[in-house]
TILUMGU-143875 format. One record per residue: y, z, x of N, C-alpha, C, O, CB in turn. Coordinates in pm, whole numbers, plus 50000, padded with zeros to 5 digits. Glycine has a CB too. Example, Ala and Ser with C-alpha at 12.3 -4.5 7.8 and 13.67 -1.06 7.14 Angstrom:
2
494315078051319495505078051230496705078051320496685084651424495535090551131 497755070851285498945071451367500035078751290501145080451341499405057251408 
END
This chain:
69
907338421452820908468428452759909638418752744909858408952814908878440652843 910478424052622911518413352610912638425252633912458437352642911558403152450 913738418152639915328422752609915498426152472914698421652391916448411152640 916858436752416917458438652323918858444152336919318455352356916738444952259 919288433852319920648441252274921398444152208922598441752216921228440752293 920468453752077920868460551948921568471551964922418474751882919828464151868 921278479052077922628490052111923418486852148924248495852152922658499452186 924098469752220925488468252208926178460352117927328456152130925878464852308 925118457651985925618453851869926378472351805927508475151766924078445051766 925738476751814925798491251770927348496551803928218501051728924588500651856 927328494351937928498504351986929488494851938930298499251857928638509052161 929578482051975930728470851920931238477051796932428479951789930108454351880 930348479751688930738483651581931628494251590932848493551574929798485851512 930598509451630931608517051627932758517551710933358528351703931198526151629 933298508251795934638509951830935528495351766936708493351796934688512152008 934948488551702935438481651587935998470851686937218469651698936528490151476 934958461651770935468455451848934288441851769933378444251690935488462352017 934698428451821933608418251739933138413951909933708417352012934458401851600 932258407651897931858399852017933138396452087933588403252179931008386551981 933738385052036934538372752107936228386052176937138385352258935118354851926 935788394352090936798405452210935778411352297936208416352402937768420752129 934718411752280934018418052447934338407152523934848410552630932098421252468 934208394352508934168383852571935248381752704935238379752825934298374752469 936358384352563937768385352605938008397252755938238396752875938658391152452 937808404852668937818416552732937288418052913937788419753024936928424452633 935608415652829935398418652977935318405453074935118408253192934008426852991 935428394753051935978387253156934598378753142934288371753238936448395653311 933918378953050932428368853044932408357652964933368356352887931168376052988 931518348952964931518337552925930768334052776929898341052723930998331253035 931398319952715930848322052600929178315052597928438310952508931898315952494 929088316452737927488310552757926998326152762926608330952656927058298852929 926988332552853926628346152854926808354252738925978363352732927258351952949 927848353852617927888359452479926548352652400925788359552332929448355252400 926408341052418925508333052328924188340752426923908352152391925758312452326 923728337452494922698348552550922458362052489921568367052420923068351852681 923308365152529923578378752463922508379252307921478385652285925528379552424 923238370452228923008368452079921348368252076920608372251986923798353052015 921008362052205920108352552141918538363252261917468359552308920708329252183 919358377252263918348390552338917928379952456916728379852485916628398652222 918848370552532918068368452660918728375552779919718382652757917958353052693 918208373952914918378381352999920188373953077920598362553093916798381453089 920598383653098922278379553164921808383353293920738388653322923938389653105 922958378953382923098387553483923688403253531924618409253476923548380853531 922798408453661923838421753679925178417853678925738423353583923678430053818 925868411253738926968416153724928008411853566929158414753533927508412053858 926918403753500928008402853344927418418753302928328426253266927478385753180 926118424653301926168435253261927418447453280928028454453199925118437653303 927458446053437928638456153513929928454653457930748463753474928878453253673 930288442253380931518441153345931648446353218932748449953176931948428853355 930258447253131930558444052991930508462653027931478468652980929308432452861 929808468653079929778490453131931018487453145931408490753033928818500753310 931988483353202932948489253296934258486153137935198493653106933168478153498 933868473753072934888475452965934448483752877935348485752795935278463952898 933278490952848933158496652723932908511952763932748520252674931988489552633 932888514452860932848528052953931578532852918931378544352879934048540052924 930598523052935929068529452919927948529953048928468527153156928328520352804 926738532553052926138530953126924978514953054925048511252937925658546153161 924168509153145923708500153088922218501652997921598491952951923728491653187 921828515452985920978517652882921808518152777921338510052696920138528852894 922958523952724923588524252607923698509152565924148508552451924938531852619 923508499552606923758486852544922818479652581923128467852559924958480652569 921508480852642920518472252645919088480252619919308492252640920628464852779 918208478952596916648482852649915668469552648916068457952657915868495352537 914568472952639913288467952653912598474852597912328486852585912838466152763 912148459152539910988466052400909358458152398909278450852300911858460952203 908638458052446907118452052366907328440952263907998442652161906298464652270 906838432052289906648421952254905908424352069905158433252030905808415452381 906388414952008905398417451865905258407951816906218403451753905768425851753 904128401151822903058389651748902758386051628901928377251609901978391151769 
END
């Protein structure tokens, strides 16, 4: 299984925020944004920061999906 984080491309949108203000925001790095980009795995606690700025839980901005060949 891989990472996705197309639901926190999603929500970014609808609250009309771009990446480099989550960044800002929640206190993470632009190594951990580029991760991000690039569906690899972060750590818990950049996850906890990026919930705690966007007032979500961490299924709303991540899942796991099956691999496709």
């Amino acid at each position: 299984m891989k990472v996705s984080y197309l639901r926190l491309w999603k929500l970014l949108l609808d609250k009309s925020m771009k990446r480099i203000d989550l960044a800002k925001a929640a206190g993470i790095s632009s190594t951990t944004l580029a991760k991000l980009g690039r569906d690899e795995y972060i750590s818990m606690e950049s996850m906890s920061k990026i919930c705690r700025t966007l007032h979500c839980r961490i299924q709303d901005i991540m899942e796991f999906v099956e691999y496709t060949d």
